[in-house]
N, C-alpha and C positions, 0 to 999 in steps of 0.2 A: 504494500500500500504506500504511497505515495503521499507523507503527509510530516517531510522535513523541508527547511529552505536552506538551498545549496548558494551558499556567499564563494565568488570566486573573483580570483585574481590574477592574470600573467603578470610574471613580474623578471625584471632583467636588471640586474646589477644594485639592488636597492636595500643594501644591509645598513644603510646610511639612517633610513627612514623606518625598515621592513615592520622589526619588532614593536616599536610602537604602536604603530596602526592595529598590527596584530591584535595586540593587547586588549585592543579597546570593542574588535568582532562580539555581538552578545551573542553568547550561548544559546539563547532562546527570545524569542520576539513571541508575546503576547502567548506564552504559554506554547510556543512551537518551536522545536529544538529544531539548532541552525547545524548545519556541517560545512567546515571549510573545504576548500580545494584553492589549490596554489598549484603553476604551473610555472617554471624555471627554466627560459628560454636562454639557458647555454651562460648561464653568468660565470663570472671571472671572479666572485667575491661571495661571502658567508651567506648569501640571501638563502639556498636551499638549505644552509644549515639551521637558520633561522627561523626560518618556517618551518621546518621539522621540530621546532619546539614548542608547536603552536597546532599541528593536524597531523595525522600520517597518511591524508591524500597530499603528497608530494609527487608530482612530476617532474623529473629533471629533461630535459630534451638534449641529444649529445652535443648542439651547436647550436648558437644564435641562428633560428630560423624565421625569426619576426613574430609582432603580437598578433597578428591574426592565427600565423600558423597555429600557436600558442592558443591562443582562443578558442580554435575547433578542437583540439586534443582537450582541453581541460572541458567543453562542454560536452563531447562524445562519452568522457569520462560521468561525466554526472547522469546520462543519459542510462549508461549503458548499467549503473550501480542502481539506475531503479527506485532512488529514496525518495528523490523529493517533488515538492508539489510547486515550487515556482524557482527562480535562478534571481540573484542581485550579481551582476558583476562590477568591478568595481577596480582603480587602479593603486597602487599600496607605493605611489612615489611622493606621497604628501600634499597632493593636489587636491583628492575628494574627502569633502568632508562625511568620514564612515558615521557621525550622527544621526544619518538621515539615512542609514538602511531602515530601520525600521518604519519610517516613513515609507518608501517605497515599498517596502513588504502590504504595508495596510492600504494601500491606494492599488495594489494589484487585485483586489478580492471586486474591484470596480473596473478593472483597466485591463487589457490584454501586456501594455508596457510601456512600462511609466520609465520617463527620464529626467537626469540632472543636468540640466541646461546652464551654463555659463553666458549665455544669451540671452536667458527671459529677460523678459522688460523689467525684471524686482533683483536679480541679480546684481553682482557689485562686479563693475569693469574695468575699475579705477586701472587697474594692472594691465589689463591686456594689450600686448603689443599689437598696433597697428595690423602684422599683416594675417594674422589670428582674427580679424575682427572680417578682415577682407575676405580671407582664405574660406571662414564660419556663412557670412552673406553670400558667397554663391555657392557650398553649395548645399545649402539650407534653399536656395532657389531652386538650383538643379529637382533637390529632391521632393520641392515643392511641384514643380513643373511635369515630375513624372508621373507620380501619387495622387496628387490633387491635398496632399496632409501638409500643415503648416506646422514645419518645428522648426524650432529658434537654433536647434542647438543638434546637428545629425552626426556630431563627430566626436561625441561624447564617450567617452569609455565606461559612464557609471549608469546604469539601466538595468532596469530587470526586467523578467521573464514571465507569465504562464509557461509550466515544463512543457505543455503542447503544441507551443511555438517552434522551442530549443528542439522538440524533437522531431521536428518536420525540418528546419534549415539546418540544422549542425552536419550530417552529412553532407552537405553541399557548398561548403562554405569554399571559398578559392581566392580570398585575398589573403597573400601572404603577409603583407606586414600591416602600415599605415592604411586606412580605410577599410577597416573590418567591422566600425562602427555604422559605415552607410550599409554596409552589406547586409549587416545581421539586420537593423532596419526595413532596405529593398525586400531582400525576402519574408520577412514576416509579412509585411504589407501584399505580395505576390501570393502565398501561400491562404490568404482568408478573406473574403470581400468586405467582413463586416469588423475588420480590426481596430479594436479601442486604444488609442494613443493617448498619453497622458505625460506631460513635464510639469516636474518641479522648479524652482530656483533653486540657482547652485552659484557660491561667486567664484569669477575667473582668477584661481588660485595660480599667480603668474608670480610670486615675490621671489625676490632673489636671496631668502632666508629661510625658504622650506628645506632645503638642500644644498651641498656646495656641487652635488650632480648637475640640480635644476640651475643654478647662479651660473655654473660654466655653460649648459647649454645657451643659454639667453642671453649671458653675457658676450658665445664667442659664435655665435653664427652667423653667417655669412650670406648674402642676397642670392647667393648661387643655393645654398640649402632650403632656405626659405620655396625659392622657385620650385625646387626636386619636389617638397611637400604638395605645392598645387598640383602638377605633374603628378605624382603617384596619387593624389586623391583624386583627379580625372580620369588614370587610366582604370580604377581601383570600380569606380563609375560603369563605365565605357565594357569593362568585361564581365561584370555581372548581369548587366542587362541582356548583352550578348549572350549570356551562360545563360538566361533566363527564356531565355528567346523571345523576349518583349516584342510586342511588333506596338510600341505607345505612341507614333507620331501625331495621331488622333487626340489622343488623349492629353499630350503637352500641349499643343494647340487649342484645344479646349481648356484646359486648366490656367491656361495663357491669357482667355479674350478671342481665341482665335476658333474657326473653325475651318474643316477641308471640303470643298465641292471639287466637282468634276469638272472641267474643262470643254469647251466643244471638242479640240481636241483629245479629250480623254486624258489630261494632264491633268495633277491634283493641283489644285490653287486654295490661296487662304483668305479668307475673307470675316474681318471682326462679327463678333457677334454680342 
């Protein structure tokens, strides 16, 4: 029977932050006992010994394969052990605030899948760098465009589940690193017609005090990395849908303002509507 919630994490090189966060997973939300899973995509430092002081669903992976990879192996895992009745995933580098599992747990008994948005309109932005803000606006459009669902925030790592979701897309997942957040998303959305979407506020935990990880990445990247990012979350896009075999030109278009007619020639043309 199916009536634990599985809190999970990939996590890579985070023994800076790991134990903490740990620490603070409840045991049991509202009388429902939670099970961790952690999932160790190839680190270089104590994070899997760390976490093994904390669950003994520990997955080590033999080499950095990316958080997506990472993502599908730790949610097939949850799938395939049978325990539980909804999924919270969640990132353990000191960016999400793990307070508000239990909020997302209780907004799931209403919601197919509720997320922690750095984007709501209640959210604090004070921190986010510019091209996070950019990178977030399109494709919060994209995925608006395709869906016709308005979320603020699709590139979230902190979101949970109904287990009926995770186990209809986890098989099918194919982003390997960056953009496994629109993925797990698109397909939920593909997989049910009458899918209930729900975000929370979350503030955009961008300080350069969570971590001397998080402080060097922000402090030393470069316009060239920034780009790669958009780049891999378009192509991350661009293959899912392909994978999906969407045929949505129709439906952007209409989610757009737009609609398709015929042509005398039999050409498709667009015309507002």
């Amino acid at each position: 029977m199916n009536n634990e919630i599985a809190l999970f994490s990939p996590i890579f090189n985070e023994q800076e932050t790991l134990g903490e966060i740990l620490a603070r997973i409840p045991v049991k939300i509202d009388g429902v006992k939670t099970r961790l899973y952690i999932v160790d995509d190839g680190s270089e430092d104590r994070s899997a010994e760390i976490a093994r002081e904390f669950t003994d669903n520990v997955i080590v992976l033999p080499h950095n394969m990316g958080v997506g990879a990472a993502t599908k192996v730790g949610l097939q895992k949850i799938v395939q052990d049978g325990n539980a009745s909804h999924v919270i995933k969640f990132d353990a580098d000191g960016q999400h605030d793990i307070e508000l599992i239990p909020r997302v747990y209780r907004l799931l008994s209403h919601h197919d899948v509720v997320t922690c948005s750095r984007f709501h309109p209640e959210s604090d932005q004070s921190s986010t760098p510019l091209d996070r803000l950019i990178l977030n606006i399109t494709f919060s459009s994209v995925f608006k465009a395709i869906t016709g669902v308005a979320l603020s925030d699709v590139r979230t790592g902190f979101m949970g589940f109904r287990i009926e979701h995770v186990e209809l897309v986890a098989p099918h997942l194919i982003v390997e690193r960056y953009g496994i957040p629109i993925e797990l998303l698109l397909r939920v959305w593909n997989g049910r017609a009458d899918v209930s979407f729900y975000e929370i506020p979350h503030p955009a935990m961008y300080y350069e005090d969570i971590s001397q990880k998080l402080n060097h990445r922000y402090s030393t990247e470069t316009l060239d990395a920034k780009s790669r990012r958009v780049s891999d979350a378009y192509n991350a896009v661009l293959r899912v849908v392909d994978d999906m075999n969407l045929d949505i030109r129709g439906e952007m278009f209409m989610n757009n303002g737009f609609g398709l007619i015929n042509s005398s020639k039999g050409e498709k043309q667009m015309i507002a509507v």
